[in-house]
C-alpha angles and dihedrals in degrees: 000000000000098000085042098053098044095246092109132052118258137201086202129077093207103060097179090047101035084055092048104040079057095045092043087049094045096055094051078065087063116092098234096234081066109096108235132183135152128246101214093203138189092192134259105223117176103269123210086257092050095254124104134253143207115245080214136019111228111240092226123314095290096107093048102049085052088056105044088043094053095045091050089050091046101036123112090229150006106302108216098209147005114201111205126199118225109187119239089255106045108096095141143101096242088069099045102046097090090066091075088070084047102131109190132155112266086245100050110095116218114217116199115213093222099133114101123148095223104079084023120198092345105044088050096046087052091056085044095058091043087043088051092048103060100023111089093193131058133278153218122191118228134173102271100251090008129251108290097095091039113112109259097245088054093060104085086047092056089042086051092050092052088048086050114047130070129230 
């Protein structure tokens, strides 16, 4: 989403081409009994404080549902997932909208990344009913850039959030 967005340098003119005719070829390398899905990020760079960050916020979920449109219409195969990232502070409508153009395969699953620590149970289950609200597929909650740059004691509270809330 870097390339797409403008943030990172490209060897390509068309940057939102450029990004899906890749992602379509790279997923014809994939066995198809290989589950594949793609992880659409904003980054999640060490921060001062230990906890990542975006390079960019996403204005609402727009870009993202271009992109993940354009790559299932140009993939080699089913794709099995999109992950999506929804910022700490987007809550709202406005951010969610876009994900009723969203024009996946029946078989591709859509992950929300909705779970963040701060906010907890609460502040997750509020994104999820905004999320639900706007959003005409189902879908599966998921930390926003996933756990591997978490700080190791975070990670059971992550994990609890995710127990505790309902999509």
């Amino acid at each position: 989403m870097g390339i797409v967005e403008g943030v990172f340098p490209a060897h390509f003119d068309d940057r939102f081409g450029g990004v899906v005719i890749r992602l379509g070829e790279l997923s014809g390398w994939i066995p198809a009994e290989v589950l594949l899905g793609y992880h659409l990020c904003y980054g999640d760079a060490p921060s001062e404080e230990g906890e990542g960050r975006h390079w960019k916020e996403p204005a609402d979920t727009s870009k993202l549902v271009a992109v993940a449109n354009a790559v299932t219409e140009r993939a080699a195969r089913p794709l099995d997932w999109f992950s999506m990232p929804v910022p700490l502070s987007r809550d709202d409508d406005a951010y969610f909208e876009p994900l009723a153009d969203l024009r996946l395969h029946d078989r591709t699953r859509l992950y929300l990344g909705l779970v963040h620590h701060t906010g907890g149970v609460e502040g997750t289950q509020r994104r999820i009913d905004t999320a639900r609200r706007d959003c005409q597929r189902e879908f599966g909650v998921a930390t926003e850039c996933g756990m591997g740059r978490k700080p190791r004691e975070r990670v059971p509270e992550l994990l609890e959030i995710q127990a505790q809330v309902r999509v």
